[in-house]
C-alpha positions in Angstrom: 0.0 0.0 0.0 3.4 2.4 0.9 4.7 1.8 -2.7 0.9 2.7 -4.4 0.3 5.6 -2.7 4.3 6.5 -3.4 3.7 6.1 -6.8 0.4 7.9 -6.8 2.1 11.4 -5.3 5.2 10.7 -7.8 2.9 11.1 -10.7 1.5 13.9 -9.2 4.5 15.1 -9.2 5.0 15.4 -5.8 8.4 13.8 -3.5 7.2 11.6 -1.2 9.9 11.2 0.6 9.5 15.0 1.7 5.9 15.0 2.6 6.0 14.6 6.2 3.6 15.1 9.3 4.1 15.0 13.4 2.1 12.9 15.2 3.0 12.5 19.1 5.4 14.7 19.0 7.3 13.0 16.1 7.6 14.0 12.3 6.8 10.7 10.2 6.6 10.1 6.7 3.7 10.0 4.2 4.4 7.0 2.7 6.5 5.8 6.3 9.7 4.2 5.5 8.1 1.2 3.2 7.2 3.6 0.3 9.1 3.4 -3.3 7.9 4.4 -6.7 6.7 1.1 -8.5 7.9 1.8 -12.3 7.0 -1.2 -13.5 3.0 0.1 -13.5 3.9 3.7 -14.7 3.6 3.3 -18.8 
């Protein structure tokens, strides 16, 4: 699910490695630490 929604914000155009939010006093990751752009479905 990580690597979808990675893929989603990269063809948006968007970093998701940068999109970050705090939660309990801690920043975390979008796409947590799971998330990488699946090429092999972008056509």
């Amino acid at each position: 699910m990580h690597g979808l929604h990675a893929t989603i914000l990269h063809q948006l155009g968007l970093d998701h490695e940068k999109l970050n939010f705090r939660h309990a006093d801690r920043d975390s990751r979008l796409t947590d630490v799971h998330g990488h752009v699946v090429k092999e479905i972008i056509a």
